[in-house]
C-alpha positions in Angstrom: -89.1 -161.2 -87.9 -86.2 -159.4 -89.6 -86.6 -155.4 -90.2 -85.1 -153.6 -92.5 -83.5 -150.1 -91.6 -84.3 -148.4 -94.7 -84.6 -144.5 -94.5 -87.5 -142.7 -96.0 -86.2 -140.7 -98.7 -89.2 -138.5 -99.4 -89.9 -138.3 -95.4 -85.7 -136.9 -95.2 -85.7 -134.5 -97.9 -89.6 -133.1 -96.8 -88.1 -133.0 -93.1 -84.8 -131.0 -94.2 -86.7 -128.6 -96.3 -88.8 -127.8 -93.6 -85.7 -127.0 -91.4 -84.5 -124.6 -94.5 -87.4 -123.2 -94.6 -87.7 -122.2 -91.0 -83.9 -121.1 -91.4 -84.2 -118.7 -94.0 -87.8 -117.3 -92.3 -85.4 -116.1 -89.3 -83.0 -113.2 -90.8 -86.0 -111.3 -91.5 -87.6 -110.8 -88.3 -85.6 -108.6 -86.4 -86.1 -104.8 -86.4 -90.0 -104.2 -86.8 -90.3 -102.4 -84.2 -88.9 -99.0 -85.3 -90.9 -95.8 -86.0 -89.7 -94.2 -88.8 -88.7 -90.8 -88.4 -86.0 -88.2 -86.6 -82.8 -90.2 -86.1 -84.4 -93.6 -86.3 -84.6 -93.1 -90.1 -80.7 -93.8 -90.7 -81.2 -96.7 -88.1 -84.4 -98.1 -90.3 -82.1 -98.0 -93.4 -79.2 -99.6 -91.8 -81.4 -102.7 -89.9 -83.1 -103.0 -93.6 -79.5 -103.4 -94.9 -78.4 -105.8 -92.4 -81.8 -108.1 -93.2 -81.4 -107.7 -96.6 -78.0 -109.2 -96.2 -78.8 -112.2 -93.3 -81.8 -113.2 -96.0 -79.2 -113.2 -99.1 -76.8 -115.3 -96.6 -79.7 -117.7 -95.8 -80.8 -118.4 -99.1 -77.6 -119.1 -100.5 -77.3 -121.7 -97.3 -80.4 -123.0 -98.1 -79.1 -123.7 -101.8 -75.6 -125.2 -100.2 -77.8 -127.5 -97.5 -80.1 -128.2 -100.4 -77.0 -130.0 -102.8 -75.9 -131.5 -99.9 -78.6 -133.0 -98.9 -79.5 -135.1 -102.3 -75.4 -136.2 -102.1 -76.2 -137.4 -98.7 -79.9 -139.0 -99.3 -78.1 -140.9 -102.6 -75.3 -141.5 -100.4 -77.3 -143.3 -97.8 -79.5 -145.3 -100.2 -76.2 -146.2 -102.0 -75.5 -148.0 -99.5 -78.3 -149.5 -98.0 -78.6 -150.9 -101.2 -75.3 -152.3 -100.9 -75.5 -153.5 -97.1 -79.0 -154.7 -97.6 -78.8 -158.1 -95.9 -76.8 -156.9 -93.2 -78.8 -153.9 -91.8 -81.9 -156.5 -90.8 -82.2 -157.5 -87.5 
């Protein structure tokens, strides 16, 4: 019985926005464990710099991943379409 080897493109984009998501969650988990006050205060300010910056980098790589991924999910259908008879089994 021939199969076709089509990819899910709902399934790919929902699966790849899941793995942005999780990326972007990560910058901003470091440095809860300070008590403000003393010495740690200029610490506090400089780890809350430092997120602030990690989550601005992540977001702008979930944007970049987010472009890519549509050129590569049309990309792939393209050609699948085009190969159609050829990627059954």
């Amino acid at each position: 019985m021939a199969r076709n080897f089509d990819m899910d493109p709902e399934a790919t984009r929902a699966g790849l926005s899941n793995a942005d998501a999780a990326a972007a969650s990560q910058p901003g988990s470091s440095g809860g464990g300070l008590q403000p006050g003393g010495y740690t205060m200029s610490l506090t300010g400089a780890v809350s710099g430092s997120v602030a910056v990690r989550q601005a980098e992540a977001e702008v790589q979930v944007a970049a991943n987010m472009t890519s991924r549509e050129v590569s999910v049309a990309t792939v259908q393209a050609a699948e379409a085009a190969n159609s008879g050829a990627l059954s089994t």
